[in-house]
N, C-alpha and C positions, 0 to 999 in steps of 0.2 A: 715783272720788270718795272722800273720807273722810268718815264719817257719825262720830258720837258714838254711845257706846254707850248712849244711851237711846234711838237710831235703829230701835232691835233689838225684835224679840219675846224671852223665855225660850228660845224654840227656835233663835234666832240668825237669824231671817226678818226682811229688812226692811220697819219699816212703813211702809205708803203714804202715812201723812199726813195732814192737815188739806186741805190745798191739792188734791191728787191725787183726796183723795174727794170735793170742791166740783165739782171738773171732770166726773168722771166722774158727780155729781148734774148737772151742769148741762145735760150732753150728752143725757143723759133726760127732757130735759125735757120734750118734745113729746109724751114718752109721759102722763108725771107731769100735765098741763096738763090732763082732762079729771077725773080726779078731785078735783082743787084746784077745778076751779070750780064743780063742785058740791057741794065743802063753801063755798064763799065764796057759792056765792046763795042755798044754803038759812042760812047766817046760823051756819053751822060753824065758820069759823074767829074771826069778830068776836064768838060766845059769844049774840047778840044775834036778834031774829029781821028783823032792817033789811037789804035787799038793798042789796050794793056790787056796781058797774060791774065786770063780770067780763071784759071785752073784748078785754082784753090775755090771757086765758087761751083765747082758742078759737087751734085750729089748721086752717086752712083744708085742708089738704095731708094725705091719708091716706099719702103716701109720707115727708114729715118722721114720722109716728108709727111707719113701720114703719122708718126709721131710727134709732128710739129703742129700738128692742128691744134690740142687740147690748149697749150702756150700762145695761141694767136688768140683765141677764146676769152684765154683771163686777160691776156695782153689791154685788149678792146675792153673788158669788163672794168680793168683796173682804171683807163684812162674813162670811161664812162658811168661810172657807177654813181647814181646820186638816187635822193628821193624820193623820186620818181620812178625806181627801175622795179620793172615788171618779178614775179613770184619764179620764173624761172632763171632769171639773171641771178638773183637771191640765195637762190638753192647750189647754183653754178657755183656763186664764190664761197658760199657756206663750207665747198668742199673741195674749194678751189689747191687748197695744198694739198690735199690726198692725187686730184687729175694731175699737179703739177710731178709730183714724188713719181707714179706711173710713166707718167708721160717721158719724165727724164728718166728713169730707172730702163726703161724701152730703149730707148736711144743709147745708154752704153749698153747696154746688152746686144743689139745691134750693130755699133762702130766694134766692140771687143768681135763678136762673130764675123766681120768683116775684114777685121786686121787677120784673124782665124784662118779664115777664107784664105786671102790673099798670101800670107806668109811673109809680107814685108808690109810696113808702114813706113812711111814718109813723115817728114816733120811737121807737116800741117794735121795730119793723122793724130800724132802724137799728142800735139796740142789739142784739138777735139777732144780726145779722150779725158785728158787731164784737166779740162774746163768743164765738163760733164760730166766726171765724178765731182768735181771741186760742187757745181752746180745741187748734184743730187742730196751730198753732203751738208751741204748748206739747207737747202729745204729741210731733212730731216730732221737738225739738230737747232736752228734757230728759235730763238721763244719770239721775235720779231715778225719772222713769217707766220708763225702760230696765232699771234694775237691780232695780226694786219688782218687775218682771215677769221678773223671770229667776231669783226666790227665791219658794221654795212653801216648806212646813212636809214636812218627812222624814217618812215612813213611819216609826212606830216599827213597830222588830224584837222579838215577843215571845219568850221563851225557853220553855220545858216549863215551869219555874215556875211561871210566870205574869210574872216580872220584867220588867221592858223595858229 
């Protein structure tokens, strides 16, 4: 693919984007979902101390939250990754879309056995599902997410100097 060079870091790393970090927020969600709602019913987020219907933020399913871990993971990786980052951070984002693809591929396989379960879904249901296959699809078929993750930041080489 041809990116423009404001696609770039200073170090020549491609950056992941606007779009790339929404998804990989959005895949976390189920983790992110229990702190959000308790800033929204202690009156956190509306600044105010009036409880709003937080309902759409509970997560029925301990196993969607422990599918949320792997996207909290690169989440952190994505927003920290420089230079400097250790052989295991490295390896992490090396194969950071394979966890990502799992990680979501889990999570609809879970909400569809859920909707299964229950026999009715709801509109907030609905939209979950259709964000998370939209999600997994995305991973799978993008050359953007391919090539985000097949660029880390170089070890710099330092000299006796001290120069790099």
């Amino acid at each position: 693919m041809n990116y423009s060079i404001d696609d770039f870091t200073d170090d020549g790393v491609l950056k992941p984007g606007l779009f790339l970090t929404l998804i990989v927020t959005v895949s976390s969600r189920f983790l992110l979902y229990g702190p959000l709602s308790l800033l929204a019913s202690r009156g956190g987020i509306t600044g105010s101390n009036s409880y709003i219907d937080v309902s759409v933020l509970s997560v029925d399913s301990p196993f969607l939250m422990l599918a949320s871990i792997p996207p909290v993971v690169i989440l952190y990786i994505l927003v920290a990754r420089n230079n400097g980052s250790r052989k295991l951070i490295r390896n992490i984002w090396k194969h950071g879309r394979l966890i990502l693809l799992v990680s979501v591929g889990c999570q609809l396989v879970l909400q569809i056995a859920q909707v299964a379960m229950v026999g009715i879904a709801g509109l907030p249901v609905l939209v979950g599902l259709i964000v998370t296959a939209y999600c997994t699809l995305y991973l799978a078929t993008s050359g953007r997410v391919r090539d985000v993750f097949a660029s880390f930041p170089t070890i710099k080489q330092y000299t006796e100097d001290g120069a790099g």
